[in-house]
LOLOMAR-264554 format. One record per atom (N, C-alpha, C): residue in one letter; x, y, z; atom name. Coordinates in pm, whole numbers. Layout:
residues N
rest = A	east = X	north = Y	up = Z	atom = CA .
...
end
This chain:
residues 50
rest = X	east = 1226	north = -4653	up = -662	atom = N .
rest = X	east = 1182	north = -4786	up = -696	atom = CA .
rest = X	east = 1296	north = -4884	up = -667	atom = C .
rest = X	east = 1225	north = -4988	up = -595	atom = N .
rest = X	east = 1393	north = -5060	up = -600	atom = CA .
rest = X	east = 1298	north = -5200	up = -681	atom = C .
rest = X	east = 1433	north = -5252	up = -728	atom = N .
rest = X	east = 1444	north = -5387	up = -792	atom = CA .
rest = X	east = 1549	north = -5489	up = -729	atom = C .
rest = X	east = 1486	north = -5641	up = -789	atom = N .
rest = X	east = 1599	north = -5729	up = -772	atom = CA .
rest = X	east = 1657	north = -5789	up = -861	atom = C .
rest = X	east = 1810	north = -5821	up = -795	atom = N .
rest = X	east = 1908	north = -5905	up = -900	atom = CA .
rest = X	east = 1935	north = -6063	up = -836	atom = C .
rest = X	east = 1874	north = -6176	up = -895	atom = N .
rest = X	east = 1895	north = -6299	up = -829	atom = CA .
rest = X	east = 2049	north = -6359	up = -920	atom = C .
rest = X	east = 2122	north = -6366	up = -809	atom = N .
rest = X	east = 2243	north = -6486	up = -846	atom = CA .
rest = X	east = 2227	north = -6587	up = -797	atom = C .
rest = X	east = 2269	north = -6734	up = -899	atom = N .
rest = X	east = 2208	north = -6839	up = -867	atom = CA .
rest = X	east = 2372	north = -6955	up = -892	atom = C .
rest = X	east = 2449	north = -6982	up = -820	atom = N .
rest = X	east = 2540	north = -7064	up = -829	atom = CA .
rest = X	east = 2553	north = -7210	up = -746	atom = C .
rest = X	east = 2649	north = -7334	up = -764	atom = N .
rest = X	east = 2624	north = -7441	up = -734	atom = CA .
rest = X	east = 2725	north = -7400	up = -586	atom = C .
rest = X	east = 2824	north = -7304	up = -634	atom = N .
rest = X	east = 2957	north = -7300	up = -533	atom = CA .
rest = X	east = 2918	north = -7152	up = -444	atom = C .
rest = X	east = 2945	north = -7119	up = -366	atom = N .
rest = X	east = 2923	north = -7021	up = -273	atom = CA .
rest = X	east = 3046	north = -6880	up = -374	atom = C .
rest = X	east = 3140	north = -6944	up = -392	atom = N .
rest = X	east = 3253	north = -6832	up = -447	atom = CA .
rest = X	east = 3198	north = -6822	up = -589	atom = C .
rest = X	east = 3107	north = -6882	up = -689	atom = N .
rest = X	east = 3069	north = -6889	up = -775	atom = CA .
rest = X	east = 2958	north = -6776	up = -776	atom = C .
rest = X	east = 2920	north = -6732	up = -664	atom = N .
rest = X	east = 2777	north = -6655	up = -637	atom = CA .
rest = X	east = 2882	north = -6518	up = -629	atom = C .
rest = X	east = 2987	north = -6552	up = -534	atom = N .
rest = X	east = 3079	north = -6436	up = -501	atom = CA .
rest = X	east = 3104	north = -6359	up = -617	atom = C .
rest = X	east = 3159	north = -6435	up = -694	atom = N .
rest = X	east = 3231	north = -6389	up = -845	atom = CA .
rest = X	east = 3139	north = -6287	up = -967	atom = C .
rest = X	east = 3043	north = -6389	up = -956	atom = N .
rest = X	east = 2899	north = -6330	up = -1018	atom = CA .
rest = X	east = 2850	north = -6140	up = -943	atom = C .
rest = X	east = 2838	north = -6216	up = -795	atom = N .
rest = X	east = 2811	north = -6055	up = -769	atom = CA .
rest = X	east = 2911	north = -5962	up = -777	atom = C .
rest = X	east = 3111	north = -6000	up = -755	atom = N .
rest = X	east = 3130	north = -5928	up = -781	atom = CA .
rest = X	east = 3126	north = -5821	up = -949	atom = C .
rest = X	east = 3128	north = -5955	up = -1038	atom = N .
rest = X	east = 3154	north = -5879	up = -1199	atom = CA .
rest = X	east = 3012	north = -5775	up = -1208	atom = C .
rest = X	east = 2865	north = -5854	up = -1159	atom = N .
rest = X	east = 2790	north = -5754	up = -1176	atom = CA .
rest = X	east = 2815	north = -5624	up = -1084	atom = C .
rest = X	east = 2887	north = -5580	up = -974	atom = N .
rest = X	east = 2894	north = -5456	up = -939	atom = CA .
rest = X	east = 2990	north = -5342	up = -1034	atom = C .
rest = X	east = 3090	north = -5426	up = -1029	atom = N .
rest = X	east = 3125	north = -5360	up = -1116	atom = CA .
rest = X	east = 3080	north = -5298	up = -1273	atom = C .
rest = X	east = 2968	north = -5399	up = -1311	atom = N .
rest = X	east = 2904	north = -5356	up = -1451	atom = CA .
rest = X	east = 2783	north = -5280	up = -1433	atom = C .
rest = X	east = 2748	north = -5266	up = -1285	atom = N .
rest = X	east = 2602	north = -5189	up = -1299	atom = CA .
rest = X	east = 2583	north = -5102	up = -1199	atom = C .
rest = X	east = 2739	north = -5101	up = -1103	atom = N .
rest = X	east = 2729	north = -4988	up = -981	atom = CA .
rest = X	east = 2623	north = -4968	up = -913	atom = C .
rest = X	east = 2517	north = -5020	up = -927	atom = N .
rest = X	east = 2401	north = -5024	up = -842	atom = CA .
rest = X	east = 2375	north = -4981	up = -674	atom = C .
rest = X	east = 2291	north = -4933	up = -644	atom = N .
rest = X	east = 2283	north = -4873	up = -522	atom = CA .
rest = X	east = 2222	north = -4972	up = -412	atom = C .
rest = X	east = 2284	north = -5063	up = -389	atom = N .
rest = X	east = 2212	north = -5118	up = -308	atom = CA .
rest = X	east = 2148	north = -5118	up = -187	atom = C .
rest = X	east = 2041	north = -5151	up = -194	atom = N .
rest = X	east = 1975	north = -5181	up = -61	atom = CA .
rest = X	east = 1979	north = -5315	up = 69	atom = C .
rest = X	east = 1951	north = -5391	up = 29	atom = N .
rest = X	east = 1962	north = -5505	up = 98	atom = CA .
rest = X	east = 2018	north = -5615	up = 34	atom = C .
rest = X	east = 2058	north = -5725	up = 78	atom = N .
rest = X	east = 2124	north = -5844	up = 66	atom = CA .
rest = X	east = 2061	north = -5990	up = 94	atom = C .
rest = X	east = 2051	north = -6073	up = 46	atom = N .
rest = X	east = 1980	north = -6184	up = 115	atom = CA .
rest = X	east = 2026	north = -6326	up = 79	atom = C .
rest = X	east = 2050	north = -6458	up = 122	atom = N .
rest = X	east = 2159	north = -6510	up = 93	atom = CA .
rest = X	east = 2067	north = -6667	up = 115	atom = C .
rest = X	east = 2050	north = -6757	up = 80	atom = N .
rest = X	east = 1983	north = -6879	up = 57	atom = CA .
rest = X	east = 2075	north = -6987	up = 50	atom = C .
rest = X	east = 2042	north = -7099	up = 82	atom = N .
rest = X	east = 2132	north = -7241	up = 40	atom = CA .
rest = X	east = 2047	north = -7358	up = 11	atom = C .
rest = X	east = 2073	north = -7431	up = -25	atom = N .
rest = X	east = 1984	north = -7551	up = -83	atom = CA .
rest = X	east = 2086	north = -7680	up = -61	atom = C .
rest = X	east = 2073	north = -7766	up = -127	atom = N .
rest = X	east = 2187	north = -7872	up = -105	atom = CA .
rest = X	east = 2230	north = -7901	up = -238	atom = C .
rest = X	east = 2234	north = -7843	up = -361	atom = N .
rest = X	east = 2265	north = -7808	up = -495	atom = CA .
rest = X	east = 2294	north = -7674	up = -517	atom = C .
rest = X	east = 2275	north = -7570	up = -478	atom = N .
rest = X	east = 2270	north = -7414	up = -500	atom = CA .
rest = X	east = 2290	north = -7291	up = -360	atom = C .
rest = X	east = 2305	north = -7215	up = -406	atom = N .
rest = X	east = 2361	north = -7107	up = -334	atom = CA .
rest = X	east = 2276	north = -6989	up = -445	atom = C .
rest = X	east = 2234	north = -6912	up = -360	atom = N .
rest = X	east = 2114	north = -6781	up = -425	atom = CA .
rest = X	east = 2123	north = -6658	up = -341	atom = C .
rest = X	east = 2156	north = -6558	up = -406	atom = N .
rest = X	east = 2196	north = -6433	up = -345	atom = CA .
rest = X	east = 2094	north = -6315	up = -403	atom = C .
rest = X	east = 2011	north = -6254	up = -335	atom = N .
rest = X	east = 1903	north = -6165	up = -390	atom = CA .
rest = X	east = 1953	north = -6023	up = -331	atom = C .
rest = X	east = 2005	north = -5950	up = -474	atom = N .
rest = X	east = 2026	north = -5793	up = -420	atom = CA .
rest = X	east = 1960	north = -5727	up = -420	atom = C .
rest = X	east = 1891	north = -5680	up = -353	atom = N .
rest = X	east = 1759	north = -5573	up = -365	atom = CA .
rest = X	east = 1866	north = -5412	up = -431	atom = C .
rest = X	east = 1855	north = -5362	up = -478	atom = N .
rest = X	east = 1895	north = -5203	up = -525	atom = CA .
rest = X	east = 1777	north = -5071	up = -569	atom = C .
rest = X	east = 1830	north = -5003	up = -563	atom = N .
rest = X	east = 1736	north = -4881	up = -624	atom = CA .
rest = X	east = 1789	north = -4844	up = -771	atom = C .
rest = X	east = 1676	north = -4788	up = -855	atom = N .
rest = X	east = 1685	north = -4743	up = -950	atom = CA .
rest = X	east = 1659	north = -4632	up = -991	atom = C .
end
């Protein structure tokens, strides 16, 4: 089964930071990556397995 994890930051390194603390807290297996911009936000969708 895979699931997703959305990070949602204003700063690009703000998204960075976020995904890195969550790897480290949930070691997750990831699958894919996907990366968005807006002109307020920056959105990073990790797809992983569970």
């Amino acid at each position: 089964m895979v699931q997703v994890e959305i990070l949602n930051a204003e700063k690009p390194d703000e998204v960075r930071t976020e995904f890195n603390e969550w790897i480290e807290n949930e070691n997750p297996d990831i699958v894919e990556t996907k990366v968005s911009e807006s002109a307020k936000s920056y959105t990073l969708w990790v797809f992983y397995r569970i």
